[in-house]
C-alpha positions in Angstrom: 14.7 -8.2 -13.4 13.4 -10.8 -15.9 12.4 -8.0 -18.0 16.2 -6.8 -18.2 17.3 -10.7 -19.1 15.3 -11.2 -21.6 16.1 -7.4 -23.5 20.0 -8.2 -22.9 19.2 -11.4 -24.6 17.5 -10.0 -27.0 19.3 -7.1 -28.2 22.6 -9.3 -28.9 20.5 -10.7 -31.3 19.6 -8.6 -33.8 21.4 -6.6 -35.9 19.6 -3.2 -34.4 19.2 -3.4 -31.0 18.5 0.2 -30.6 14.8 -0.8 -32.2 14.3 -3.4 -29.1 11.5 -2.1 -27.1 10.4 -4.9 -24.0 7.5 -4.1 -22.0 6.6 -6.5 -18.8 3.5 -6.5 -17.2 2.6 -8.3 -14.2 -0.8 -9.5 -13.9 -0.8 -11.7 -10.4 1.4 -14.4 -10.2 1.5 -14.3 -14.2 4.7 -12.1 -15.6 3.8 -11.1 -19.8 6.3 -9.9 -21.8 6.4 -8.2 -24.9 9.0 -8.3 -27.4 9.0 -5.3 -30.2 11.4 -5.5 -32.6 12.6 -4.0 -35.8 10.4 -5.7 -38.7 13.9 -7.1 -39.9 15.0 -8.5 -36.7 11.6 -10.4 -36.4 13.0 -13.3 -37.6 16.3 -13.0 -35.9 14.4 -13.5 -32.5 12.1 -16.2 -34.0 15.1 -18.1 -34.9 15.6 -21.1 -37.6 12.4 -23.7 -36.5 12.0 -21.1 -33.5 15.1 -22.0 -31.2 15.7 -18.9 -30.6 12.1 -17.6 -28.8 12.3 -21.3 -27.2 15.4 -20.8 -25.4 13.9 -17.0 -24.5 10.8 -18.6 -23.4 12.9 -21.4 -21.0 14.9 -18.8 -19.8 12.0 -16.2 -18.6 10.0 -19.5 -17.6 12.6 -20.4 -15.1 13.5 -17.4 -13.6 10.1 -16.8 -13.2 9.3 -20.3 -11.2 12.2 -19.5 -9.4 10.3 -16.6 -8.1 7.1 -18.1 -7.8 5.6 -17.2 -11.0 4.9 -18.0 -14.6 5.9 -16.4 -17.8 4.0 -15.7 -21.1 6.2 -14.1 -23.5 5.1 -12.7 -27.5 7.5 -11.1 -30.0 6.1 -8.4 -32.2 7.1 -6.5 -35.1 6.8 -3.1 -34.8 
């Protein structure tokens, strides 16, 4: 589920959402997602000073406490 949030999220975005790839892997208690984007769209998911991962990271931090876990979350270009 927080997998699917965080790609919705995502693709709006950038300007090529078909190039959003988001892997999840849960490790214990400890959800990590991956973020692969477009090279160009890197910085659209970065965001000016890095609101824009910020509010991704809140977001997938409290959904995951809500469900009794934490949340580790990376962009990469791909």
């Amino acid at each position: 589920m927080l997998r699917l949030l965080i790609e919705f999220a995502v693709k709006k975005l950038v300007l090529n959402p078909s190039k959003v790839y988001i892997s999840e892997t849960i490790d214990g208690p400890r959800s990590i997602i991956e973020i692969r984007v477009h090279p160009d769209d890197v910085g659209k998911v970065i965001g000016k000073e890095g609101r824009s991962i910020k509010a991704l990271r809140v977001l997938a931090e409290s959904v995951a406490t809500s469900h009794g876990m934490e949340s580790i979350l990376d962009v990469l270009g791909s």
